[in-house]
C-alpha angles and dihedrals in degrees: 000000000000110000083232100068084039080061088041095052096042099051082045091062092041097055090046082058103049086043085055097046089042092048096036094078103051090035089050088051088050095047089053085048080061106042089054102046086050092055095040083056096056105041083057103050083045097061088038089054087053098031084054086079090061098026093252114138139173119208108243114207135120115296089036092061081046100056093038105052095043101048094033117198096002088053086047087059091041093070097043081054099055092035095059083042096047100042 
């Protein structure tokens, strides 16, 4: 091998590195967005599914799952409240 494709490779390797350590901070953020939406989701299907025997709901979209998986219980309390003051 030429010295000139080692030097190739190696500055290759080195920019895919910078490019992962650039892009690791904002795609870590996205995938705890995530986390938490999913779980937000869940928790609140999960209280509809229960809440369905006595015709309580919770809407389930985006920012509710949000707010719900990352502040818990209190979340949880958060969009009852706005439900019962937006509606």
């Amino acid at each position: 091998m030429d010295y000139y494709q080692i030097l190739a490779y190696l500055l290759a390797i080195a920019v895919v590195v910078l490019v992962m350590k650039v892009l690791y901070t904002p795609l870590k953020f996205v995938f705890y967005v995530l986390y938490y939406c999913a779980f937000g989701g869940l928790v609140l299907w999960g209280i509809n599914i229960i809440g369905g025997l006595v015709s309580y709901h919770l809407p389930i979209n985006p920012v509710a799952a949000f707010i719900a998986g990352y502040l818990g219980v209190p979340g949880i309390l958060l969009v009852h409240a706005l439900q019962r003051v937006l509606s």
